[in-house]
C-alpha positions as CSV (number, residue, x, y, z in Angstrom):
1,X,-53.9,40.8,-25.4
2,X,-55.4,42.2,-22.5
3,X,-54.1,42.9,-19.0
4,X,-55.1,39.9,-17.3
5,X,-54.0,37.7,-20.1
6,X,-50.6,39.1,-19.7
7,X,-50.1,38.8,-16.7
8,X,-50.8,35.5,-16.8
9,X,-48.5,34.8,-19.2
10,X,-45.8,36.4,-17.5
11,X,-46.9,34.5,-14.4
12,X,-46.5,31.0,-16.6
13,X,-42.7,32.4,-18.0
14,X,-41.5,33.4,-14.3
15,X,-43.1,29.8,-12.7
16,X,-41.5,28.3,-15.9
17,X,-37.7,30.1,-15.3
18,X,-37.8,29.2,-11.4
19,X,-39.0,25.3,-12.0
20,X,-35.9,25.3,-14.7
21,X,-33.7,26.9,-12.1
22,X,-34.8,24.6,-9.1
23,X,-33.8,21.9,-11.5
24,X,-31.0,22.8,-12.6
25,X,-29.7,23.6,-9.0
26,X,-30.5,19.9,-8.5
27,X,-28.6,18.3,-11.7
28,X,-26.0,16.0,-10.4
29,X,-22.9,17.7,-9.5
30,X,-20.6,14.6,-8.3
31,X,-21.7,10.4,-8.9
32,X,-19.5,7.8,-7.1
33,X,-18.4,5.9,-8.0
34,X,-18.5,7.2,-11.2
35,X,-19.2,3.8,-13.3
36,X,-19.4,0.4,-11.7
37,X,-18.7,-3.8,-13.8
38,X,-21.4,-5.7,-14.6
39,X,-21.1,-9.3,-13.4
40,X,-19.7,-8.7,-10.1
41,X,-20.0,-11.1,-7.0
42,X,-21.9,-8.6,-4.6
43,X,-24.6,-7.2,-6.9
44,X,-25.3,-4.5,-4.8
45,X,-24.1,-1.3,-6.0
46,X,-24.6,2.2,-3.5
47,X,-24.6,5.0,-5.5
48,X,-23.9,8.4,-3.9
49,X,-25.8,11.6,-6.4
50,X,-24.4,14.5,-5.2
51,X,-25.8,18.0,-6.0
52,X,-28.2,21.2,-4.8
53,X,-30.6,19.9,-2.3
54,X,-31.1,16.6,-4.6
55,X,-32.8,15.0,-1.4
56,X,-35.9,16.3,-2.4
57,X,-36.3,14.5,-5.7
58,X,-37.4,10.8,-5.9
59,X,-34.8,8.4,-7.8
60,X,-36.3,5.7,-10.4
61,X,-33.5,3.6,-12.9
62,X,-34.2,2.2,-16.3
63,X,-33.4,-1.7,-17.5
64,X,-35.9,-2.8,-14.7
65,X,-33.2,-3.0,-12.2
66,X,-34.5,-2.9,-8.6
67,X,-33.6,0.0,-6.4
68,X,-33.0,-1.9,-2.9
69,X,-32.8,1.2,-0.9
70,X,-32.5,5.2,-0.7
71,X,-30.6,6.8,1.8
72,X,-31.1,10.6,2.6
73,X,-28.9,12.0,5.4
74,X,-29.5,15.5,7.1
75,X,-27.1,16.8,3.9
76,X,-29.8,17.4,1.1
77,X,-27.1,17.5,-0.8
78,X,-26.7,14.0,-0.9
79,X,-29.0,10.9,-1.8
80,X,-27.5,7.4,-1.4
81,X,-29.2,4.8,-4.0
82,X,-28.6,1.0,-4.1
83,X,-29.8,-1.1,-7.2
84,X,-29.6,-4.4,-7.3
85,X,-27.5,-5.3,-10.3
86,X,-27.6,-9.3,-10.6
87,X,-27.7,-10.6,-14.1
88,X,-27.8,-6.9,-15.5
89,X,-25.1,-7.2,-18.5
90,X,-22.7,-4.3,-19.0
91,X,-25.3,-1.6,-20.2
92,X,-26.5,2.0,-20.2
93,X,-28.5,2.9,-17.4
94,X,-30.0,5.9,-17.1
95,X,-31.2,7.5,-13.3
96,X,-34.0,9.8,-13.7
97,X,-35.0,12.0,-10.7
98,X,-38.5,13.0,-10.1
99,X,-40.4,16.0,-8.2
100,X,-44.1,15.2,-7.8
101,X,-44.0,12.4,-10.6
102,X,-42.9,14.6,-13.1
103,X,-38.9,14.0,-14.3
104,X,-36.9,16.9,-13.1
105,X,-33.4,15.9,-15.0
106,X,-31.8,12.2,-15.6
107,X,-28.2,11.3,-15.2
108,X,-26.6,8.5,-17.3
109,X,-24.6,5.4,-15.6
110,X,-22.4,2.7,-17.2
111,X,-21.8,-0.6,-16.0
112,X,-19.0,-1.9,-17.8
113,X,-17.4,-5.2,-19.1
114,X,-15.0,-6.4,-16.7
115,X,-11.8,-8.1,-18.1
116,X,-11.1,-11.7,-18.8
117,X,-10.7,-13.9,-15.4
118,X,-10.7,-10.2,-13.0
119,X,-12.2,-12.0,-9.7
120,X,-9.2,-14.7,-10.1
121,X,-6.5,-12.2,-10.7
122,X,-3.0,-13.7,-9.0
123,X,-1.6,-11.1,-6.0
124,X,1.9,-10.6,-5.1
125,X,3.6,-13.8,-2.5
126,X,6.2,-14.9,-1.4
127,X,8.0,-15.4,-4.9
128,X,8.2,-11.9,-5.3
129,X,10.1,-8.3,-4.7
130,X,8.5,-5.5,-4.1
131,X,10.2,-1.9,-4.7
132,X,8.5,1.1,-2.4
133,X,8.8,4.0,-4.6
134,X,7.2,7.7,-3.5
135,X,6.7,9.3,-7.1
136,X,7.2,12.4,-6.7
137,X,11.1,11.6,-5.6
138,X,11.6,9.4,-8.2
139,X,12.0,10.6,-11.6
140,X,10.0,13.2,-13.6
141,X,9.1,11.7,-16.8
142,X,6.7,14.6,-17.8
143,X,7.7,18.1,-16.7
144,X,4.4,19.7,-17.7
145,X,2.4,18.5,-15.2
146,X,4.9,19.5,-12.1
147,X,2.1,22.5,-11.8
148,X,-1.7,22.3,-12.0
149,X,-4.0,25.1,-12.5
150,X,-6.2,23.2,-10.2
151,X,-3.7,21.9,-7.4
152,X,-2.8,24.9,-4.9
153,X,0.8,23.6,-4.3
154,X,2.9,24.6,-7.2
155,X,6.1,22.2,-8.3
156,X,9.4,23.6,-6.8
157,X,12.2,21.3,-6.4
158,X,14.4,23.7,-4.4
159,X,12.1,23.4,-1.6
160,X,13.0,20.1,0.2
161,X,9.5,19.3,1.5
162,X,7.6,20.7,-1.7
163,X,6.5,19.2,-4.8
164,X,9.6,18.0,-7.2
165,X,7.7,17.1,-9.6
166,X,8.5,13.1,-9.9
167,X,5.3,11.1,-11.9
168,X,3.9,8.0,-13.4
169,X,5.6,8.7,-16.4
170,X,8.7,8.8,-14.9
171,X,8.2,5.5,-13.3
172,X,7.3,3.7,-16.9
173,X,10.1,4.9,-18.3
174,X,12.3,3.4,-15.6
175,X,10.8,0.1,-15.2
176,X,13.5,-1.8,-17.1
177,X,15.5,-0.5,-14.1
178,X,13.5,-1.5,-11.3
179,X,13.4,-5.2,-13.2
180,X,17.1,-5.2,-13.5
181,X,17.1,-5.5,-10.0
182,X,15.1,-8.1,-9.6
183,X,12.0,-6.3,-8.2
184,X,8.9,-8.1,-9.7
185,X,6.1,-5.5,-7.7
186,X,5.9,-2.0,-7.5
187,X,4.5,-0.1,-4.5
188,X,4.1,3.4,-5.0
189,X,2.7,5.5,-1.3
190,X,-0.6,7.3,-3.0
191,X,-1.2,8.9,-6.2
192,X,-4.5,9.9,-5.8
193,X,-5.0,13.7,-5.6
194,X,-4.0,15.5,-2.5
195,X,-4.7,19.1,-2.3
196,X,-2.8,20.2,0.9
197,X,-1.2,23.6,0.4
198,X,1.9,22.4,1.6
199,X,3.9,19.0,1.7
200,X,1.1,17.2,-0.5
201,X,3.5,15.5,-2.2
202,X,3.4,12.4,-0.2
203,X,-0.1,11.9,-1.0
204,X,-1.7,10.1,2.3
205,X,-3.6,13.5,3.0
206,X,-6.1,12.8,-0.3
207,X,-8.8,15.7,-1.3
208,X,-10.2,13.3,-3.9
209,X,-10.1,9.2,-3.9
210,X,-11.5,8.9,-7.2
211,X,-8.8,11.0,-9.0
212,X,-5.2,10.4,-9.7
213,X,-3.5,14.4,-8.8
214,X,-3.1,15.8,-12.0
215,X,1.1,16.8,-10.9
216,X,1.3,12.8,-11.4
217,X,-0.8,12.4,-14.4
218,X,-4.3,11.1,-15.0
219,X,-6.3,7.9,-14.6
220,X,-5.3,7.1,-17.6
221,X,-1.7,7.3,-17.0
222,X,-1.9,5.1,-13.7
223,X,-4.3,2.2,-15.7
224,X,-1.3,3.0,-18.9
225,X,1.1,2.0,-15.5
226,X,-0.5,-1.4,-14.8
227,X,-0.9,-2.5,-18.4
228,X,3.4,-1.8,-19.4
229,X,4.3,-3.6,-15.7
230,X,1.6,-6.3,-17.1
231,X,3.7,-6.6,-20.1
232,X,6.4,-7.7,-17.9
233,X,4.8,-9.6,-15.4
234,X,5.4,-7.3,-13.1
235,X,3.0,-6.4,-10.3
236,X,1.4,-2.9,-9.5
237,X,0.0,-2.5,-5.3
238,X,-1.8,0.9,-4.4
239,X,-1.0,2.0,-1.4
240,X,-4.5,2.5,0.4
241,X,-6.1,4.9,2.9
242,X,-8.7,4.0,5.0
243,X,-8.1,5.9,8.0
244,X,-8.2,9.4,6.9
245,X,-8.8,11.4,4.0
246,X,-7.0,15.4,4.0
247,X,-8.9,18.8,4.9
248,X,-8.9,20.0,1.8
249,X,-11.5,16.7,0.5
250,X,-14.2,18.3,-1.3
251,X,-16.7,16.4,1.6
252,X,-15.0,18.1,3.9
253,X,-16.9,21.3,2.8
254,X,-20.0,19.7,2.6
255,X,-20.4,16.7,4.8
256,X,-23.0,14.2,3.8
257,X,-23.9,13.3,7.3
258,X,-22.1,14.7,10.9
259,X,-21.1,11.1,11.1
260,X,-18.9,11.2,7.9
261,X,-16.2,11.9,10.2
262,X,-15.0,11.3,13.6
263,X,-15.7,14.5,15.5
264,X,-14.7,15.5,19.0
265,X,-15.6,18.9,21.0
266,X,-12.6,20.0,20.1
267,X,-9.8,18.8,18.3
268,X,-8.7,15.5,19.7
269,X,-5.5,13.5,18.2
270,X,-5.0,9.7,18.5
271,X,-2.6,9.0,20.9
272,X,-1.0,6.0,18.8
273,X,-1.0,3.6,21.8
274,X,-2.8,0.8,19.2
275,X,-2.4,-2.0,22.0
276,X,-5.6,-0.9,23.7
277,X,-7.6,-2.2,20.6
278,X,-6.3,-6.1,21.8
279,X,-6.0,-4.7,25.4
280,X,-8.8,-7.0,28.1
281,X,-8.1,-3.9,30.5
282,X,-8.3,-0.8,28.5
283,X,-10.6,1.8,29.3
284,X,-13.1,2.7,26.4
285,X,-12.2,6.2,26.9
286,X,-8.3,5.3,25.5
287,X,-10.2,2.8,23.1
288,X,-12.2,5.5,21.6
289,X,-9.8,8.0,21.3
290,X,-7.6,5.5,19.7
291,X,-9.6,4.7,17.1
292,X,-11.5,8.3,17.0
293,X,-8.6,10.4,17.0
294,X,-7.0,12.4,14.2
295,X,-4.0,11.1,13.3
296,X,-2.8,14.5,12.6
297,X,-5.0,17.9,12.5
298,X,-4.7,18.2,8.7
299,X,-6.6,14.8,8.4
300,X,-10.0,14.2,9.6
301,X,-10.7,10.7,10.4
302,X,-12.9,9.0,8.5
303,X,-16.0,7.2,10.6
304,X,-16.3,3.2,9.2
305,X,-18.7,2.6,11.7
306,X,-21.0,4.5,9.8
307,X,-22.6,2.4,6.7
308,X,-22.8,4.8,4.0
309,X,-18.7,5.7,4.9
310,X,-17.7,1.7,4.7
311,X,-19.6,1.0,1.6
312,X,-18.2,4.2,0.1
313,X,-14.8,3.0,0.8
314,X,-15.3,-0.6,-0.2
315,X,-16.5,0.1,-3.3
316,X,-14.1,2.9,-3.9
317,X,-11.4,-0.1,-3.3
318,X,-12.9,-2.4,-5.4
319,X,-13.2,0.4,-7.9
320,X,-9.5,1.1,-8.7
321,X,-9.0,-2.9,-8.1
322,X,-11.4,-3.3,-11.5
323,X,-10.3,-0.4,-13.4
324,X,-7.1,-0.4,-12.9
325,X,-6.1,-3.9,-12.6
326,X,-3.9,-3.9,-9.8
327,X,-2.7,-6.3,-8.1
328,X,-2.8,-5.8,-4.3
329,X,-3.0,-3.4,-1.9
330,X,-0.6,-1.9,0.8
331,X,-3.2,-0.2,3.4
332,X,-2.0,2.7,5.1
333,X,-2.4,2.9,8.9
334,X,-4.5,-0.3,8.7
335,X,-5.1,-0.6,12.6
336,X,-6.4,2.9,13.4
337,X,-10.1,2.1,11.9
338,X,-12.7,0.5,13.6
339,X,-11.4,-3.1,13.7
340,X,-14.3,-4.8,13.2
341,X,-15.4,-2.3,10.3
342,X,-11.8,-3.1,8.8
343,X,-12.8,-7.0,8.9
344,X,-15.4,-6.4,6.5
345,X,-13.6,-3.8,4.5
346,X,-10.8,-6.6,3.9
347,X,-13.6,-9.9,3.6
348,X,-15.8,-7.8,0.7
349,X,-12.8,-7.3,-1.2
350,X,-11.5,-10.9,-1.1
351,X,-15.1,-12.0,-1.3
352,X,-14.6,-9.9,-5.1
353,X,-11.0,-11.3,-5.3
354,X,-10.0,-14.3,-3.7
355,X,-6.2,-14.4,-4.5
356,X,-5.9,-10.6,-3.7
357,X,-3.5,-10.0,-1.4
358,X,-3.5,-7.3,1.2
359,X,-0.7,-6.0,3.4
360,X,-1.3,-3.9,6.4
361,X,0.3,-1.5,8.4
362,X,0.3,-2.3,11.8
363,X,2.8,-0.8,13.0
364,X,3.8,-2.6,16.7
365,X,7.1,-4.4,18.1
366,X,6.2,-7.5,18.9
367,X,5.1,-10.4,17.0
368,X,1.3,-10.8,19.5
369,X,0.4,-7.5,18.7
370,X,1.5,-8.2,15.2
371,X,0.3,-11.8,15.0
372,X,-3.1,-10.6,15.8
373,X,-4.2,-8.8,12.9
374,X,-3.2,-11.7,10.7
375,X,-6.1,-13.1,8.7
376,X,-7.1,-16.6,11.2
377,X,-4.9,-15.5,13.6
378,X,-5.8,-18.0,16.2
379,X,-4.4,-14.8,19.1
380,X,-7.5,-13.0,17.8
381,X,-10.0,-15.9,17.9
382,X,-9.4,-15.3,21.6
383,X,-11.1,-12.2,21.0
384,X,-13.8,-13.5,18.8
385,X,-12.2,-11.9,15.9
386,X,-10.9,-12.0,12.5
387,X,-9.4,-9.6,10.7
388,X,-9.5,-11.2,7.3
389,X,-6.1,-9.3,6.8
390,X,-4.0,-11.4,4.0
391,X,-0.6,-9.9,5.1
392,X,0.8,-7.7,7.9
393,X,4.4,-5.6,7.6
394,X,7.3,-7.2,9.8
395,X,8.3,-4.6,12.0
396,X,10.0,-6.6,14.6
397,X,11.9,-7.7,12.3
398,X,12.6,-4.2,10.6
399,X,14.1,-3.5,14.3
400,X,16.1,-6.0,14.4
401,X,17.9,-5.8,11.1
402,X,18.2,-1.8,12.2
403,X,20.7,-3.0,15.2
404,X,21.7,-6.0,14.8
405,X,24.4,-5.7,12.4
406,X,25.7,-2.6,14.2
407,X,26.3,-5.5,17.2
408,X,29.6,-7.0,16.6
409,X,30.6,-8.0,19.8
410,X,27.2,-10.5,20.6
411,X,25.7,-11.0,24.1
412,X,23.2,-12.9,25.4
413,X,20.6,-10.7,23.6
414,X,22.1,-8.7,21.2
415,X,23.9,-9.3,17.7
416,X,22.6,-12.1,15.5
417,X,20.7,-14.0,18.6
418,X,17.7,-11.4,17.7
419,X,17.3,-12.8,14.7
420,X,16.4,-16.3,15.9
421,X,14.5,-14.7,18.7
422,X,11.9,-13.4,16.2
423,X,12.3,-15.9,13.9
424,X,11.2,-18.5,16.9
425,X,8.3,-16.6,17.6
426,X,6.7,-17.2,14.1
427,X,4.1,-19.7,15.3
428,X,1.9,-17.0,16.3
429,X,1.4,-16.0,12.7
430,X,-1.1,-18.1,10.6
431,X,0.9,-17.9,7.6
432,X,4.0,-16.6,8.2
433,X,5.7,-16.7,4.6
434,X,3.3,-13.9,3.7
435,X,4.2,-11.1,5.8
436,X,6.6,-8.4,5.0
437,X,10.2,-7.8,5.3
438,X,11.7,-4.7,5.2
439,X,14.8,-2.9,6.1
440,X,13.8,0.3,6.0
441,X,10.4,2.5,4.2
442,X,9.3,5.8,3.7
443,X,8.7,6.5,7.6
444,X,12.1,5.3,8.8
445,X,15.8,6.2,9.0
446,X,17.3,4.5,5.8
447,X,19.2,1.9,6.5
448,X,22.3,3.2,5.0
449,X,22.6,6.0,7.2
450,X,21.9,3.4,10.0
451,X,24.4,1.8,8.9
452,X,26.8,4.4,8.5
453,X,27.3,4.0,5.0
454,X,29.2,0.3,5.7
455,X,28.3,-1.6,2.5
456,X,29.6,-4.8,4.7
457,X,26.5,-3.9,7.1
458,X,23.8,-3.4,3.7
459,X,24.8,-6.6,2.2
460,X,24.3,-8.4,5.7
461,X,21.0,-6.6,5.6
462,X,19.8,-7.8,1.9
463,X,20.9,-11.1,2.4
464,X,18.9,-11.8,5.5
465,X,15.9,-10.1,3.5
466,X,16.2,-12.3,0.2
467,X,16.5,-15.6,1.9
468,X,14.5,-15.5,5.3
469,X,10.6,-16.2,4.9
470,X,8.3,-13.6,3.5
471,X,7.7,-10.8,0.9
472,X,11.1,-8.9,0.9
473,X,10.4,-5.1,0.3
474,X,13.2,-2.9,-0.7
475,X,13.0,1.2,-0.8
476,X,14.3,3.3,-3.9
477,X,17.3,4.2,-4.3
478,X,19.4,2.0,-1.3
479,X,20.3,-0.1,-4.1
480,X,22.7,2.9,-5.2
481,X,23.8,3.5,-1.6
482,X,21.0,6.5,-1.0
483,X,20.7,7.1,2.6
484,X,18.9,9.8,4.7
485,X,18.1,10.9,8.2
486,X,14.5,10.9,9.4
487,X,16.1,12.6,12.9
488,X,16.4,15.8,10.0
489,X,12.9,15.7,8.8
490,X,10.9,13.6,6.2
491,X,12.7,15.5,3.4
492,X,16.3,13.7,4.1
493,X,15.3,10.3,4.0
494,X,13.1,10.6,0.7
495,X,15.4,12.3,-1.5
496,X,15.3,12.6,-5.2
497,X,16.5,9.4,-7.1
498,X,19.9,10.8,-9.6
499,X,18.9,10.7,-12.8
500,X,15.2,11.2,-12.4
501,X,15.1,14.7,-13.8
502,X,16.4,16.6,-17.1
503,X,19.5,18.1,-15.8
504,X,20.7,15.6,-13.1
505,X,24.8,15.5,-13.2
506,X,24.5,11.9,-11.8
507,X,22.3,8.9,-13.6
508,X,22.2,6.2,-11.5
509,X,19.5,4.9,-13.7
510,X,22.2,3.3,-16.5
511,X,25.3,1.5,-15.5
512,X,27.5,3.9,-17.1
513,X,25.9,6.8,-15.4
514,X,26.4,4.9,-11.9
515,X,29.7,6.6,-9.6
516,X,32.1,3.5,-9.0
517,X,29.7,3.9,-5.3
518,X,26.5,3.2,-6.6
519,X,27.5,0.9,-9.2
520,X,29.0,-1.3,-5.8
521,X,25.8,-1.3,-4.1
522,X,23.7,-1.8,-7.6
523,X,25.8,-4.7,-8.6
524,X,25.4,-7.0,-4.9
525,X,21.4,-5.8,-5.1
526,X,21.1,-7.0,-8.7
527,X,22.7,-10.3,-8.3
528,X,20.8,-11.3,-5.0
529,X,17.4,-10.7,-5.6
530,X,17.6,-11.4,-9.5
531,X,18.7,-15.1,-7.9
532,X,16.0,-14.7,-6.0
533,X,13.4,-14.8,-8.9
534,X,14.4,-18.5,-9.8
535,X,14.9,-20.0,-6.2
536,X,11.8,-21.4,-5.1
537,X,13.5,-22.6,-1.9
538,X,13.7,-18.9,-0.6
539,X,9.9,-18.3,-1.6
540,X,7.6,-21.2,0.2
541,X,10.3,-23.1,1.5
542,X,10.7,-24.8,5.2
543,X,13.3,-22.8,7.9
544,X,15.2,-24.4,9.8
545,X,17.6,-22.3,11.9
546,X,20.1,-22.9,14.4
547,X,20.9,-20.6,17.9
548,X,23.6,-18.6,17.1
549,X,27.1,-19.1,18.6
550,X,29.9,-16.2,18.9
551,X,28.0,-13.9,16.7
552,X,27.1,-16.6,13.7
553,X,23.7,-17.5,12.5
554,X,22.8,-20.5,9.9
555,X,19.8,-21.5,8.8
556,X,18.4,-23.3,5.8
557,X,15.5,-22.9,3.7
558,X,14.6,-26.3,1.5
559,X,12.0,-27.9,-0.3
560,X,12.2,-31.5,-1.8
561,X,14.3,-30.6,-4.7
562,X,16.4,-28.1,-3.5
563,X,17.8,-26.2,-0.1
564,X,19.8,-23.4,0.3
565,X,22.2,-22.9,3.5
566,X,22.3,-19.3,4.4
567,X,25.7,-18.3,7.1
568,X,26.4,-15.2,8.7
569,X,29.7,-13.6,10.5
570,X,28.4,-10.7,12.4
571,X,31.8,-10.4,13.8
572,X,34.9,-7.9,13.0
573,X,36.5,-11.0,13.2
574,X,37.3,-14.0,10.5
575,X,35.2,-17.2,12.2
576,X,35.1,-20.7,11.1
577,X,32.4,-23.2,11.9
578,X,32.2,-26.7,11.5
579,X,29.6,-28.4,9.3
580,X,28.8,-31.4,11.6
581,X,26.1,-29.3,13.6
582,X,24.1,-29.0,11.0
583,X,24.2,-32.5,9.7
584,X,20.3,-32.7,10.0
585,X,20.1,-30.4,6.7
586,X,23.2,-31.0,5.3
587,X,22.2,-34.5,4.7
588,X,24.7,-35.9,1.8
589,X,25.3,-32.9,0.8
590,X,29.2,-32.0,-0.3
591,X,29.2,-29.1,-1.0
592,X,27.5,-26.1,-1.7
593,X,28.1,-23.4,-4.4
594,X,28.3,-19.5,-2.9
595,X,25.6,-18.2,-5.0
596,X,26.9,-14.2,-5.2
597,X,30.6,-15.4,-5.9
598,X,30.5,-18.9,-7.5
599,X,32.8,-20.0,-5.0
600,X,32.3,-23.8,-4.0
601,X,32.6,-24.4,-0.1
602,X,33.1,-28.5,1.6
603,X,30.5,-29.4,3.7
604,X,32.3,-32.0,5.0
605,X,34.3,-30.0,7.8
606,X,34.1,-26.3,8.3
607,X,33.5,-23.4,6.5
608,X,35.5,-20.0,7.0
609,X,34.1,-16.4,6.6
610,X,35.1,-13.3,6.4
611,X,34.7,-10.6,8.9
612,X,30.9,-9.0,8.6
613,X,30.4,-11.1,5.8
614,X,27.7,-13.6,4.8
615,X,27.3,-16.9,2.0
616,X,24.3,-18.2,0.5
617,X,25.4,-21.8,-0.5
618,X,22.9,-24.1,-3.1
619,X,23.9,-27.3,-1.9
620,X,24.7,-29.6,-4.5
């Protein structure tokens, strides 16, 4: 071999070694989703590829599907690809990405089989009870995983804003508990993974939306959640984020486009006023930053006015809807996003699912504001909009029932006279039985320590949520009497549930591990809303209440074949009333049977309660 020909050679080996390096620089590092269903309504499918300046390669796909479009941003990190997947049955596709028409590296894709009947999946309603939980408080059913190699916040249950190590496991294993109580839905604040490096355990601060945080288990684990709370009708709602994702989101390091996010200057926080969204006079400047704005530095808010960003979040939705089989969703923050970018968010997914509920958090104190973002709400046709919002979350009424009770001596506004007030306002919703009630969450002082620890005061409070209209929503752990103050951080008022870990003196999970205290509280819960279950009066029933008089509020819920009368004392004092002004739902009823204490009570003159007290009668 002479000279020449070896340097050719060599010259063939080094061109070789730097086309097989430039490749493999390019193989796909990241594909989201990362598998899609065949058969679904919207056929579209975007596709992000993610690796080494894979902008320069051209995208073909096998099974003569159609690619309908490729989107490359200033990131060459990224290409977006949509294929058109109608009548494509569940198969094994396989992307192959080209450099001058010769295939540089190809990268598999599944579309699966969906299950049986998945677009008509039933939601929660009315006729259920949903139980908040935030896993990492609420028992620790696998204490290998309170660490992750990969997570940078390590488990450590003596610091009260750390990572305790609660899990899905733990909440399997207790779900004969959470039945016994009469809860039929479980809402659990996020489990996908959130890589803060401090306080990540309440997960709303997520570094990766495809990927339950390995301190609560795996995917497999959450989809292992849905099918055991399957096996007992039970429901399972994700608690979803479309606001914000956390700093420590693997985009965040490489954005696919300067749009991704909402930028500013320099840093620029929301300033939480959400009436200017429906406000006729606000200036865009307080619009902008309302919608713009960070809720908090350590999450960037995410841009839905850009295309690629809702599409990515859409499908990342209807994405753990299929896999996972859930049941609904409880959206974080709901009213923070670009509204008419959350419109379509809500419409594709309900396009997918018709009988998927949605709840969102809008949080606002007054029934308009509230009213508004109610799917046909006929306050935002005034604005030309729809929110296409199934369900909102009641917090007038959540202020209320945090007062109220704690009003003994009634005047013309306060004590039991709020309830009617925001019961009489209920027009303004277009379906009022499906919003939710609540006493208390996550975010809020529990209602124990509102109440001062009065049990009188709590069973007032659960009585008004099991019968009134609506989803009632109750938060771990005030069924035992938990309480907490959220005046002394987030810590206190989500404290670990007794029981939940290896160790605990206290079980509050069994009846014999219950103190005499929590067994008290356990006991009313129980009864009520396990009564609840079976009364379809309370679920889709008709209201008719009547204005309060020296502290006392009736009202009755009823359908054809049955009505309950529901009476509160919200006095210190024993009160009697008499039955004859409320012959109009009394009717021919006698009497009517106390449903917590089997006592029977005449209709035909007056009843008598005790002080702070209330009766839930099935008239008979």
């Amino acid at each position: 071999m002479n000279a020449t020909t070896l340097n050719h050679s060599i010259y063939k080996i080094i061109l070789l070694v730097l086309l097989f390096s430039a490749s493999a620089k390019a193989q796909v590092q990241k594909t989201e989703p990362p598998f899609w269903y065949a058969g679904m309504n919207n056929p579209e499918l975007q596709i992000m590829f993610y690796g080494k300046n894979i902008s320069q390669y051209e995208p073909t796909v096998s099974n003569n599907i159609t690619i309908k479009d490729i989107k490359k941003t200033e990131n060459p990190n990224y290409i977006f690809v949509t294929i058109d997947t109608k009548d494509i049955p569940a198969s094994e596709l396989v992307f192959s990405f080209k450099n001058k028409n010769k295939v540089a590296f190809t990268q598999k894709y599944s579309l699966k089989k969906r299950r049986e009947n998945s677009a008509q999946r039933k939601s929660f309603d009315a006729s259920d009870v949903m139980y908040l939980i935030m896993p990492d408080r609420f028992a620790n059913g696998n204490p290998k995983n309170d660490s992750d190699a990969s997570s940078t916040e390590k488990g450590n249950r003596q610091d009260p804003s750390g990572r305790h190590g609660g899990d899905i496991e733990g909440i399997i294993k207790n779900l004969d508990y959470i039945s016994s109580l009469g809860a039929t839905t479980i809402w659990n604040t996020p489990l996908n993974e959130d890589n803060d490096k401090q306080h990540s355990y309440h997960g709303y601060a997520q570094s990766d939306v495809y990927k339950i945080d390995p301190r609560y288990g795996t995917n497999e684990d959450y989809v292992r959640l849905a099918a055991e709370m399957h096996k007992k009708d039970m429901k399972l709602v994700m608690d979803y984020v479309t606001n914000h994702w956390g700093i420590t989101h693997w985009m965040i390091k490489d954005m696919p486009t300067k749009t991704w996010f909402n930028q500013f200057e320099t840093f620029t926080q929301t300033h939480h006023r959400r009436e200017v969204i429906t406000d006729i006079h606000a200036s865009k400047l307080d619009q902008e930053v309302c919608i713009d704005g960070w809720f908090v530095p350590s999450m960037p808010d995410l841009n839905l006015r850009n295309p690629l960003v809702a599409k990515y979040l859409t499908q990342n939705a209807i994405w753990w809807i299929e896999y996972a089989d859930l049941d609904g969703f409880r959206v974080d923050t709901y009213n923070y996003s670009d509204p008419a970018a959350m419109a379509n968010w809500a419409k594709a997914i309900t396009n997918e699912y018709p009988n998927f509920n949605i709840v969102g958090e809008i949080w606002m104190h007054n029934q308009a504001n509230l009213a508004f973002w109610q799917k046909d709400s006929k306050i935002g046709a005034i604005e030309n909009y729809n929110s296409n919002l199934p369900s909102v979350m009641d917090f007038t009424l959540h202020n209320q029932i945090g007062s109220a009770f704690n009003e003994s001596e009634a005047t013309w506004d306060n004590g039991m006279i709020k309830f009617y007030n925001n019961f009489a306002l209920d027009y303004l919703y277009p379906n009022p039985d499906n919003i939710l009630v609540f006493a208390e969450n996550h975010d809020t002082n529990r209602i124990n320590d509102v109440y001062k620890y009065d049990f009188a005061k709590y069973k007032l409070a659960m009585t008004l949520m099991a019968t009134v209209r609506g989803i009632p929503q109750l938060y771990y752990g005030s069924e035992i009497g938990m309480g907490g103050d959220k005046g002394k951080g987030d810590a206190d008022i989500r404290q670990d549930f007794p029981g939940g870990w290896n160790g605990d003196k206290n079980n509050a999970f069994t009846a014999a591990g219950r103190t005499t205290e929590q067994a008290k509280y356990f006991d009313f819960t129980s009864k009520l809303f396990k009564w609840r279950k079976s009364n379809e009066a309370v679920h889709f029933g008709k209201m008719t209440h009547y204005i309060p008089e020296n502290n006392t509020y009736v009202y009755f819920r009823y359908t054809d074949a049955k009505t309950v009368m529901v009476v509160f004392n919200n006095n210190a004092k024993e009160q009697s009333l008499k039955t004859n002004r409320f012959k109009e739902n009394i009717k021919n009823f006698k009497s009517g049977k106390d449903i917590l204490t089997g006592k029977t009570f005449d209709l035909t003159s007056e009843i008598t309660l005790e002080p702070k007290s209330a009766i839930v009668l099935e008239l008979e």
